[in-house]
C-alpha positions in Angstrom: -177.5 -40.1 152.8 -181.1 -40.5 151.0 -181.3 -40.0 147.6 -184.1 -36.9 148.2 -180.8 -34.9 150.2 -178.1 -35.9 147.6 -180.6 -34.3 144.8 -180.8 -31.7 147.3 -177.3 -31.0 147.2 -177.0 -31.1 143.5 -179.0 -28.1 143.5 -177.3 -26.3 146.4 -173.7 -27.6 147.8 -172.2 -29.2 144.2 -174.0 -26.1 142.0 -171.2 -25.4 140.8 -169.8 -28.5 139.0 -174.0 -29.6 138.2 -175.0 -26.3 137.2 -173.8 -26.0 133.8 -175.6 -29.7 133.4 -178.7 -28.0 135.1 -178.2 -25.3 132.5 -177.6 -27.0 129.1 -180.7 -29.4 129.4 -182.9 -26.1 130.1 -181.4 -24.9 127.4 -181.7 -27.5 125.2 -185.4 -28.0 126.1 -186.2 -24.0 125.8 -184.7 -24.0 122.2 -186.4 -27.5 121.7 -189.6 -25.8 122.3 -189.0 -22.9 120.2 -188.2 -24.6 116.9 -191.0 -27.4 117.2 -188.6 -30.2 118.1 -186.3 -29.0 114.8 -183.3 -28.7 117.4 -182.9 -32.5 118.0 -184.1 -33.6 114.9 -181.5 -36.0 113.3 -179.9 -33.7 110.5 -180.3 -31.0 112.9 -178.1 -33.3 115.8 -175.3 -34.4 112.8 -174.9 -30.3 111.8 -174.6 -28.9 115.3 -171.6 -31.7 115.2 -170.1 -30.9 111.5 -170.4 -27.1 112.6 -169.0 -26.6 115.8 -166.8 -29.5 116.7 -163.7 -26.7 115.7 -164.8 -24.8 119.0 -165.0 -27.8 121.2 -161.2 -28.7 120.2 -159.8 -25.3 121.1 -161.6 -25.7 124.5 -160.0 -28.7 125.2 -156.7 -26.8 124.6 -157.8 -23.4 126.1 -159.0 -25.3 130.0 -156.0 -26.1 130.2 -154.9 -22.6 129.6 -157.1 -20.9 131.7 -156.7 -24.0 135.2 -152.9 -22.7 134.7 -153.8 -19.3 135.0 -153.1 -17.9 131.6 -155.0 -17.0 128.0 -154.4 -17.6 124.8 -156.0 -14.7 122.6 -153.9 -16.1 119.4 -155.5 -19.3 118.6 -158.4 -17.9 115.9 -155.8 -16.3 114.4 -153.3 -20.1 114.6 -156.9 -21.4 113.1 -156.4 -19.3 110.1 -152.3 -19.8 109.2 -152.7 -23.3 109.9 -155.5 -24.2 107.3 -153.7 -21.7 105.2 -150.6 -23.7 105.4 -152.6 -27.1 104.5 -154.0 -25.3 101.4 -150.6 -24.4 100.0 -149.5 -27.5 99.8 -152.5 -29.3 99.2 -154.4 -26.9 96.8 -151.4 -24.7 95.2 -148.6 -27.2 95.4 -150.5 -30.8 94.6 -149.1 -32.2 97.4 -150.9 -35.1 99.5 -153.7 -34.4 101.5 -152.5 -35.9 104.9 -149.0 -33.6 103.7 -151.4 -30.8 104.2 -152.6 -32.1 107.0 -149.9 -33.3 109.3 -148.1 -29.6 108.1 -150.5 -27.7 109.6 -150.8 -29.6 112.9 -147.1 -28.9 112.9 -147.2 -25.9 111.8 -149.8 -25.0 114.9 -147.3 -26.9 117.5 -144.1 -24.7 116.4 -146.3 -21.1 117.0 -147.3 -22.9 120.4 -143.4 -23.1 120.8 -143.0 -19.8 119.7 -145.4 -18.4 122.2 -144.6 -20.9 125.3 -140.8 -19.7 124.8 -141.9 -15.9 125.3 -144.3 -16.9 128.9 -142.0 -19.5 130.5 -138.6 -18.5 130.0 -138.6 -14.7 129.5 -141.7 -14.0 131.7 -143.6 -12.3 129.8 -147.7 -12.6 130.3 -149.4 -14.9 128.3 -152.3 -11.8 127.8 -149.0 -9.4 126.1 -147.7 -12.8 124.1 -150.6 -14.3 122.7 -152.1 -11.1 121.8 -148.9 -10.3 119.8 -149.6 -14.0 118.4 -152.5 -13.1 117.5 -151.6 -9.8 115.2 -148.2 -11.8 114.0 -150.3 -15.1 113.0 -153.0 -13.0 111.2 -150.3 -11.7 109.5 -148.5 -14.4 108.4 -151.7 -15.8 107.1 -152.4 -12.5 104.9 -148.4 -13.7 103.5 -148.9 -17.6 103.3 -152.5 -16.8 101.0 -150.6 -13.5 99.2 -154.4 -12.4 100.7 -156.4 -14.7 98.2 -158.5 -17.5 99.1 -157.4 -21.0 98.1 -160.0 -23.6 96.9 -161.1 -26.5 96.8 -159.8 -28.8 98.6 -159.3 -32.4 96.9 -162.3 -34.8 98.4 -160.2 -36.7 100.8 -159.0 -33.4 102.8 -162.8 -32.8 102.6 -163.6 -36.2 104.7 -162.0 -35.1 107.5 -164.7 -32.8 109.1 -167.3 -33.9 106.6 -167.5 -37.5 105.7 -169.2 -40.0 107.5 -168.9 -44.4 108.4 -172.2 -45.4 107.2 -173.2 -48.9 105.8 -169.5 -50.7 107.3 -172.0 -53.3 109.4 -175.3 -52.5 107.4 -178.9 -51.2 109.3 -182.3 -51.5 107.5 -182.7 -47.4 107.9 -179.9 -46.9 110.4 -176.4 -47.5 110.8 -175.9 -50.2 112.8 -171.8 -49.4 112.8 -173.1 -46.2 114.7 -175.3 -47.7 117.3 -172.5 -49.9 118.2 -170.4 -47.6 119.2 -173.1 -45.6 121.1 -173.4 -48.8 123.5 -169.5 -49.7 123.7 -169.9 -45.8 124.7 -172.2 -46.7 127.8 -170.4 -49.8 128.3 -167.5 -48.1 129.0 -168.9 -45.4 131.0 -170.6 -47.2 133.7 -167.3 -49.5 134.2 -165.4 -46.5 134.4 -168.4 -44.9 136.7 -168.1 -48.2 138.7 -164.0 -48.3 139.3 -164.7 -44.7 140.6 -166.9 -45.3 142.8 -165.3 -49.1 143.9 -161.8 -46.9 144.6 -163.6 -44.1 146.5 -165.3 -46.5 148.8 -161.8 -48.9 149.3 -160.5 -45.7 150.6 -163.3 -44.9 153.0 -164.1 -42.0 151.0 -167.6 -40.6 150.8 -170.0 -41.4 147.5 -173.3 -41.5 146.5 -176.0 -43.8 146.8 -176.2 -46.8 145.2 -179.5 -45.7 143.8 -178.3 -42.7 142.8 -175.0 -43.6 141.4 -177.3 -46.3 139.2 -180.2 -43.5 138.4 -177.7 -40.9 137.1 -175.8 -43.2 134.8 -179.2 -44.8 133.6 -180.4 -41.8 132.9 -176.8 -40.5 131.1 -177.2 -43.9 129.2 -180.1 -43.8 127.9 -179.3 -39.8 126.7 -176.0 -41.3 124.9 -177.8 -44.0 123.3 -180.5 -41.6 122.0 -177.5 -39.6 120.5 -176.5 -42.1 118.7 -179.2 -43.3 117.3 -180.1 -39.7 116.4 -176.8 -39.8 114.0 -177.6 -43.5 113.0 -180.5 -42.7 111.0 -179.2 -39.6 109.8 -176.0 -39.7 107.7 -174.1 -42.5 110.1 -171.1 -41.5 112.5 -169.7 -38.0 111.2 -166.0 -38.9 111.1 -164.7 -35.4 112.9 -167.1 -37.0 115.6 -164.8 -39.7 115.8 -161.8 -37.0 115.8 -163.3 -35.3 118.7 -163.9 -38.3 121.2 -160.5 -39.6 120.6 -159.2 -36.1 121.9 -161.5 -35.7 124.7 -160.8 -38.8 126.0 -157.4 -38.4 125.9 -156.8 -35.5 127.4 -159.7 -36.1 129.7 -157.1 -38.8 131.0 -154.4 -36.4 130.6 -155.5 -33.9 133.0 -156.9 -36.7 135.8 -154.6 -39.4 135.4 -151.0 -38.0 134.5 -148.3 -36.3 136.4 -148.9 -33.4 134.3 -152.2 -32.8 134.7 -151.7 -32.8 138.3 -149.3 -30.2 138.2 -151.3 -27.7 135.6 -153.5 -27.6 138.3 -151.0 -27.1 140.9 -149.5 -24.4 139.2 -153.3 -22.6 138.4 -154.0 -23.3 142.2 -151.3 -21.7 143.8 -147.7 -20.8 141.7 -145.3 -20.3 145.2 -146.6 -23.8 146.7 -146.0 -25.5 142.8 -142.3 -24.1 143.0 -141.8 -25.2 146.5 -143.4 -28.5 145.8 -140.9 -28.7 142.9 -142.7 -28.5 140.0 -141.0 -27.3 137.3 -143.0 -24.4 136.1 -141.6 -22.9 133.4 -141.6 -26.9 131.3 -145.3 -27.6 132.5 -146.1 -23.5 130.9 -143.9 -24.1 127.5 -145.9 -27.4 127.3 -149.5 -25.8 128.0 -148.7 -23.4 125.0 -147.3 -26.2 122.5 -150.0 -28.2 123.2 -152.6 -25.0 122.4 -150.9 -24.9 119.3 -151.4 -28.2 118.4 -154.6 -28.3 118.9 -155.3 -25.2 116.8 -153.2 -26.9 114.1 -156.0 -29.7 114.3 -159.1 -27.1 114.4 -157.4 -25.6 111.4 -157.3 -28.3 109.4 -161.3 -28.9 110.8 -162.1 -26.1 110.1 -161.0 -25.6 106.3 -161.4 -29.1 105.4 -165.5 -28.1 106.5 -164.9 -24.8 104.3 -162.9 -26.6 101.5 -160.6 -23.8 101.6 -158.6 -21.5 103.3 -159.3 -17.4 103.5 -157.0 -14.9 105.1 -160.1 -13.7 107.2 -160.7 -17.8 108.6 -160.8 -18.3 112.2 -161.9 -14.5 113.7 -163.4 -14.4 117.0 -162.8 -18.2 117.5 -160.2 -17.5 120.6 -163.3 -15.9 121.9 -165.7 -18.6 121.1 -163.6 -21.1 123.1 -162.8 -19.2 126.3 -166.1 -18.6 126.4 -167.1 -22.4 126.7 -164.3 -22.7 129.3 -165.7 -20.2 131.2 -169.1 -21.0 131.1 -168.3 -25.1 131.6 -167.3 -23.8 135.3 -163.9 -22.5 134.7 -162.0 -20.0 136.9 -160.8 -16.9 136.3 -158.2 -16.9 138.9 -156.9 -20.4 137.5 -157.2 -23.4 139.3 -160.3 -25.0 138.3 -161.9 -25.9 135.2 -162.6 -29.7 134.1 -162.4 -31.1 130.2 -166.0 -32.4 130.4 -167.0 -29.0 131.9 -165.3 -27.1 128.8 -167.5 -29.0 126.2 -170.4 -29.0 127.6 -169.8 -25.3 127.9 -168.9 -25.3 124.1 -172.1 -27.4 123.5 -173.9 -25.0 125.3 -172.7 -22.1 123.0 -173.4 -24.8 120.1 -176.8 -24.8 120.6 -177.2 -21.2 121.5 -176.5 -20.1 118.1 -178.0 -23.3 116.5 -181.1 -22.5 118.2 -181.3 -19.6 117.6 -180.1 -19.8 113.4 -183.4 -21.7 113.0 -185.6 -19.5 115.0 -184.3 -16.3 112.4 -182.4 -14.7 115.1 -180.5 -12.0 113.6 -176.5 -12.1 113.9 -176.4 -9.1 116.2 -179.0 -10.1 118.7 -177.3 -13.7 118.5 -174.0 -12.1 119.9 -175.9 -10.0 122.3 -177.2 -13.2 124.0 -174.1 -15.1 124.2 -172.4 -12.1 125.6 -174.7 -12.0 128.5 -174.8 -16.4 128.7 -170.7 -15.5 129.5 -171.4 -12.6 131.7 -174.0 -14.6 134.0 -171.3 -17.6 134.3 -168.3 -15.4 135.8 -170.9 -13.9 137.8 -172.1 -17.4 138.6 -168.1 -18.4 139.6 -167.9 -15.7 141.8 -171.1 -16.2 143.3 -170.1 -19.4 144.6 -166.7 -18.5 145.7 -167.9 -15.8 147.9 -170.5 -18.3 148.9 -167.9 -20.7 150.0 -165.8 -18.2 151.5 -168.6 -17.2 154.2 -169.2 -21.1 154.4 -165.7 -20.8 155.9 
């Protein structure tokens, strides 16, 4: 296959899993335009980070979510008792920051118990439970805070989603810590790129050109290493940065490489073949909904270390926030599909959305107007191509 009719099918065939790619770098160029090159501007890149890295961590639980075919309508309000639960001990009880800490990422996994008990074992939809979660949590978070606001946090809890490694390997004007992890980042890419491809071909699978297999990561290498250097010789590697690769690379392994990744997607694919096939549904479902809550115990503590408190109103609309970058990264709605690196680029997409449009003066209401019709155009966009595919066949 030429290189011209694999960029052909880019834009026609594989539209689905390239067009939310397609769609963030228009994006990012319209919004580039628009604010006179403040959008990627250095302090600009390092904020988008500090301010939004809460939603990409719920989308990495919620894809999960949604490929089984549930939702989880509780997590803003998990968001809100689980920071709330860190600044009790922390702030009113003069306990130790990571106390705080590791209490609320507890705290988030026991509600993701709670709720995984109520779908798996006593059958009730995920929509009915986690909307209950999400007036019980709420609740609870009003009772945790007596509904006060607790601040501020002591400066260590505050390093968490706003300190940064700068000057641990020097730089004359940039961090030089910071733009060695950028290349160890492209390193690793293309070798993983290159095992991919390697196992495809040993298995007389179909891939992609050797000039386009070498032109797309290039070109994704060179974008990473710009990124990098962006932070570099801004503030240096934010360390909730650090946080949030960690996570997506693991459970970018965990849903590709494990046994129960496989099965999450068996179960979203097709629930009577997953039974047959012997999966054991009901462990995988309690295990999708402790894991939510685990993750919402860590963008809780995120979240109010970056507000250096906790208020009984944290956290509202975030559930929505976070399905919407699933569901505009290519997810389903019928469950099934959805991929990690299509959730946060979905996330990032909704990042610079409201970024973008922060700087430009947008006002708050026309702000919401447009991401409402951004996740209105991507389920149309899903369904598009499944009806697409379905005449194919």
């Amino acid at each position: 296959m030429t290189i011209t009719n694999e960029l052909k099918d880019i834009f026609t065939k594989n539209l689905r899993t390239s067009g939310i790619y397609i769609a963030f770098v228009l994006i990012v160029v319209l919004f580039t335009i628009l604010t006179n090159g403040l959008l990627l501007s250095p302090i600009n890149i390092t904020n988008i980070i500090l301010q939004y890295s809460y939603v990409l961590i719920l989308a990495l639980g919620m894809i999960i979510v949604i490929v089984a075919g549930h939702i989880d309508l509780s997590v803003g309000s998990l968001v809100a008792l689980t920071g709330a639960v860190s600044a009790v001990l922390v702030i009113k009880n003069d306990m130790p920051w990571w106390a705080g800490m590791l209490a609320g990422i507890a705290v988030g996994a026991l509600c993701g118990l709670w709720q995984g008990f109520w779908v798996a074992y006593v059958g009730i939809p995920a929509f009915i439970v986690t909307l209950a979660g999400m007036l019980l949590f709420r609740g609870l978070t009003y009772e945790v805070l007596s509904n006060v606001s607790l601040s501020p946090f002591p400066g260590e809890y505050g390093q968490i989603a706003g300190g940064f490694l700068n000057g641990l390997l020097g730089g004359n004007g940039f961090d030089l810590f910071t733009v060695i992890i950028g290349v160890i980042a492209v390193v690793g890419l293309f070798y993983s790129q290159w095992r991919n491809r390697a196992g495809r071909a040993k298995y007389g699978q179909s891939v992609e050109s050797m000039a386009m297999f070498l032109a797309k990561n290039i070109i994704t290498g060179i974008i990473i290493l710009w990124f990098f250097w962006q932070i570099a010789t801004s503030r240096g590697m934010p360390i909730v940065l650090i946080i949030l690769a960690a996570l997506i690379l693991g459970y970018h392994v965990l849903t590709t490489k494990t046994v129960f990744g496989r099965h999450v997607y068996a179960i979203g694919g097709n629930l009577s073949a997953a039974k047959l096939s012997g999966v054991n549904v009901k462990r995988i479902n309690m295990w999708i909904f402790i894991n939510m809550g685990l993750l919402s115990g860590v963008a809780g503590v995120v979240f109010s270390s970056r507000s250096n408190g906790a208020q009984p109103g944290a956290g509202n609309m975030f559930e929505l926030d976070a399905i919407a970058a699933c569901f505009i990264g290519g997810a389903s709605t019928t469950g099934g599909v959805g991929r990690v690196t299509g959730a946060i680029v979905g996330g990032l997409v909704m990042a610079v959305l409201s970024n973008g449009m922060q700087l430009m003066g947008v006002g708050a209401s026309t702000q919401q107007i447009v991401k409402g019709v951004v996740l209105l155009l991507a389920v149309a966009f899903d369904i598009y191509n499944k009806r697409r595919a379905g005449a194919g066949n």
